[in-house]
C-alpha positions in Angstrom: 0.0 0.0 0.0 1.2 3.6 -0.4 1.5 5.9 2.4 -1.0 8.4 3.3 0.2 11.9 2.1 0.9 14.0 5.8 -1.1 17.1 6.2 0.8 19.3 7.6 -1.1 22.1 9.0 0.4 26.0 9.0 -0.6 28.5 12.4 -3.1 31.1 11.2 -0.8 33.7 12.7 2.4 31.9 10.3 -0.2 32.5 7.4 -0.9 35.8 8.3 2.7 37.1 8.8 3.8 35.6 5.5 0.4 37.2 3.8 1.7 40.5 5.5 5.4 40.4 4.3 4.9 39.0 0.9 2.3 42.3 0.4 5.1 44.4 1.8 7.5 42.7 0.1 6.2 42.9 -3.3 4.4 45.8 -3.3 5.0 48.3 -6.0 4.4 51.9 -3.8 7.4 52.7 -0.8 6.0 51.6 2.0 8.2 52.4 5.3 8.4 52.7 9.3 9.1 56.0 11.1 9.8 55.7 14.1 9.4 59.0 16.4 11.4 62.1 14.3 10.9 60.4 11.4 13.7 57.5 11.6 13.6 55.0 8.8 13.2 51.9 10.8 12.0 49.7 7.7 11.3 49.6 4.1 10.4 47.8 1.4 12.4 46.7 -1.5 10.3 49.1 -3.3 12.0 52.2 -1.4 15.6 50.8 -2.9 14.5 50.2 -6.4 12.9 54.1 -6.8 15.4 56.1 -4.9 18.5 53.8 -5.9 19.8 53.8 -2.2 20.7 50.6 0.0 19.5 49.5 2.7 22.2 50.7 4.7 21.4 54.0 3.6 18.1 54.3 4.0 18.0 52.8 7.8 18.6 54.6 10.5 18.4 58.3 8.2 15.8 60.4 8.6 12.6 60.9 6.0 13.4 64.3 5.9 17.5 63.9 5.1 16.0 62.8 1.5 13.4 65.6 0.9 14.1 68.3 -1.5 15.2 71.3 0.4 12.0 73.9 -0.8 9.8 71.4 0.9 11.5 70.5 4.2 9.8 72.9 6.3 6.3 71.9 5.1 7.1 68.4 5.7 8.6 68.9 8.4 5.0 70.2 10.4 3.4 67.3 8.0 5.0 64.9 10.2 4.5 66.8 13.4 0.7 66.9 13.1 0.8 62.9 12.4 3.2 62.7 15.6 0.6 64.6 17.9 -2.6 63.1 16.7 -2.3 59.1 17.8 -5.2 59.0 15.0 -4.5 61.2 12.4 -4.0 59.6 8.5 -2.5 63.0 6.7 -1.7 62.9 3.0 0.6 65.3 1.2 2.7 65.8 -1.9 6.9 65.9 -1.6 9.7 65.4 -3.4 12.4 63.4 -2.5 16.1 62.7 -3.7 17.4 59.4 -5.4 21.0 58.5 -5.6 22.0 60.2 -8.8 20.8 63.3 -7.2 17.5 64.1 -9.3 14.2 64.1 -7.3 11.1 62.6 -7.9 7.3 63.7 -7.1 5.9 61.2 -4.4 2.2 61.2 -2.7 2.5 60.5 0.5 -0.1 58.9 2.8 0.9 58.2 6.5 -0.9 56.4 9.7 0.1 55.6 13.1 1.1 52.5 15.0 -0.5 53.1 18.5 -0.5 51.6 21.6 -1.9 52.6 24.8 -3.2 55.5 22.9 0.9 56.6 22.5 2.5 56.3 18.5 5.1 54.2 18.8 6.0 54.2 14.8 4.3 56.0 11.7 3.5 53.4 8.4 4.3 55.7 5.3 3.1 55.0 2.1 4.6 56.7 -1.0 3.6 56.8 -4.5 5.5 57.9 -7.7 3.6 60.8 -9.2 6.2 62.0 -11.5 5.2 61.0 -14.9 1.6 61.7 -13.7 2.6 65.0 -13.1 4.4 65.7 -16.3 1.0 64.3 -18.0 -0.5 66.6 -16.4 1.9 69.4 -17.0 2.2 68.6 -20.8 -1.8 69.0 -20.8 -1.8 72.3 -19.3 0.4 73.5 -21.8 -1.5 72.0 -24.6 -4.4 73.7 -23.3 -2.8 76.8 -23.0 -2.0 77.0 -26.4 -5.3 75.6 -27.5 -6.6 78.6 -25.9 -4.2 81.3 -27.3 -5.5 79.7 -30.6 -9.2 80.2 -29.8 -8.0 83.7 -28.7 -6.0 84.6 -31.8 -9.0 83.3 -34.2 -11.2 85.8 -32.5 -8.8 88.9 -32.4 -8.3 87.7 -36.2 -12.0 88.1 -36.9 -13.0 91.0 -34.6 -10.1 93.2 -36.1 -11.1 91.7 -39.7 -14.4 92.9 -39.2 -13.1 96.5 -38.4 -11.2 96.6 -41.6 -14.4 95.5 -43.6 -15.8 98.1 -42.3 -13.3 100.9 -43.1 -12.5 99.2 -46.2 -15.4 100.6 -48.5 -15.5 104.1 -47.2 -11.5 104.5 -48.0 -12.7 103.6 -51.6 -15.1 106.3 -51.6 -12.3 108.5 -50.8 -10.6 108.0 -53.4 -13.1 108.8 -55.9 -13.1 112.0 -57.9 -15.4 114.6 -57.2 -16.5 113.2 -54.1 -18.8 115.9 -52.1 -19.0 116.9 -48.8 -21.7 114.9 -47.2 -20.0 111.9 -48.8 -16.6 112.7 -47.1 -18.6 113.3 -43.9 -20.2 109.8 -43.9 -16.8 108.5 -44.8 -15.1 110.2 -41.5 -18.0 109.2 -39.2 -17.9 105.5 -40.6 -14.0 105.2 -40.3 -13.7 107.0 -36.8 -16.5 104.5 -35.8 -14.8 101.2 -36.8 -11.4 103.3 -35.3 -13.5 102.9 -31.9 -14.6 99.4 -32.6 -10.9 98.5 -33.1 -10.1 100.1 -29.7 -12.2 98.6 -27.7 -11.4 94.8 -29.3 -7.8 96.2 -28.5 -8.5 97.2 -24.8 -10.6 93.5 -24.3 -7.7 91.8 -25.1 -5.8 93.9 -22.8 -8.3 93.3 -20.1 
C-alpha cells in the first residue's frame, strides 16, 4: 500500500505574517516605518528600487534627510501633526532625492502604529507621481495653447471685421469729385470702426 500523504497544517498567525510580508514585500508603492522624528526603521524593496539607495542607507536616516530642500519645512510640520494626533491619516505631496541626485514627485499617505493610545511608529506609504505629473503638466500646456488659438482666431475676426468696415469708405475717398456729405459719412464711418478697433484692443488687454 502507499502511504497516506501528511497534512501538515500551518498557524493562522504563520499565514498571516507571511500574507503580510509578501504584500510588503512585493508591493510596487514605498512603504516604510518611522519611528518618532521620522527614523527610517523599515522599508520595502520598493523604497531601494525608486530612490536607488541601500538598505544601509536608508536605515537609521531620517525621511526628511532625502526631501528636497524647498519642501523641508512643510514636511517637516506634515509629520508633526501625524506625531501629535495618535489617529490622524495626513496625505501630502513631496519630493524626494534618489542617488544620482534628481528628485522625484511622491504622494505620501501616513498612519500611526498606537499603543496605549501613545505612537510608537508612523506606516508611510509613498507613490510615484512623477510621470503623472508631467501628463499633467504637458496638458496644461496643450491647453494653454489651444486657448491662445481660440483667442487669436477671435482677435483675427473682430479686427477683420473692423477693416471691412473701413475698407469701402476709403474707396469712396478715393473717388473723384467726391462731395462733402459723402466725405462726412466716410469720416463718421471710419472713426466708428477706429473705436470698434479700440475697444477689441483694450478687451484683449483686459
Amino acid at each position: 500500500m502507499m502511504a497516506a500523504a501528511t497534512l501538515r497544517l500551518v498557524p493562522c498567525e504563520q499565514m498571516e505574517e507571511h500574507l503580510f510580508r509578501s504584500i510588503f514585500e512585493n508591493a510596487s508603492d514605498v512603504i516604510a516605518v518611522l519611528s518618532a522624528r521620522s527614523v527610517i526603521r523599515y522599508h520595502n524593496p520598493a523604497m531601494e528600487r525608486t530612490l536607488g539607495y541601500g538598505s544601509e542607507d536608508l536605515i537609521g536616516s531620517t525621511l526628511l534627510d532625502f526631501v528636497h530642500a524647498e519642501d523641508v519645512e512643510r514636511m517637516r510640520e506634515f509629520l508633526a501633526r501625524q506625531d501629535g494626533d495618535p489617529f490622524a491619516a495626513y496625505t501630502a505631496e513631496v519630493r524626494l532625492r534618489r542617488s544620482d541626485g534628481t528628485f522625484r514627485s511622491f504622494e505620501v499617505a501616513t498612519r500611526n502604529i498606537t499603543r496605549a493610545g501613545q505612537v510608537e511608529a508612523t506606516i508611510l506609504n509613498a507613490r510615484d507621481i512623477t510621470d503623472r505629473r508631467l501628463l499633467e503638466w504637458q496638458l496644461e500646456q496643450a491647453n494653454r495653447v489651444n486657448s491662445l488659438g481660440r483667442l487669436a482666431a477671435t482677435v483675427a475676426h473682430e479686427f477683420n471685421n473692423v477693416l471691412m468696415g473701413i475698407q469701402p469708405f476709403a474707396e469712396l475717398l478715393e473717388r473723384p469729385q467726391i462731395t462733402t456729405e459723402t466725405l462726412t459719412k466716410c469720416a463718421r464711418h471710419i472713426r466708428n470702426s477706429i473705436q470698434r478697433g479700440k475697444r477689441v484692443a483694450l478687451d484683449i488687454l483686459r
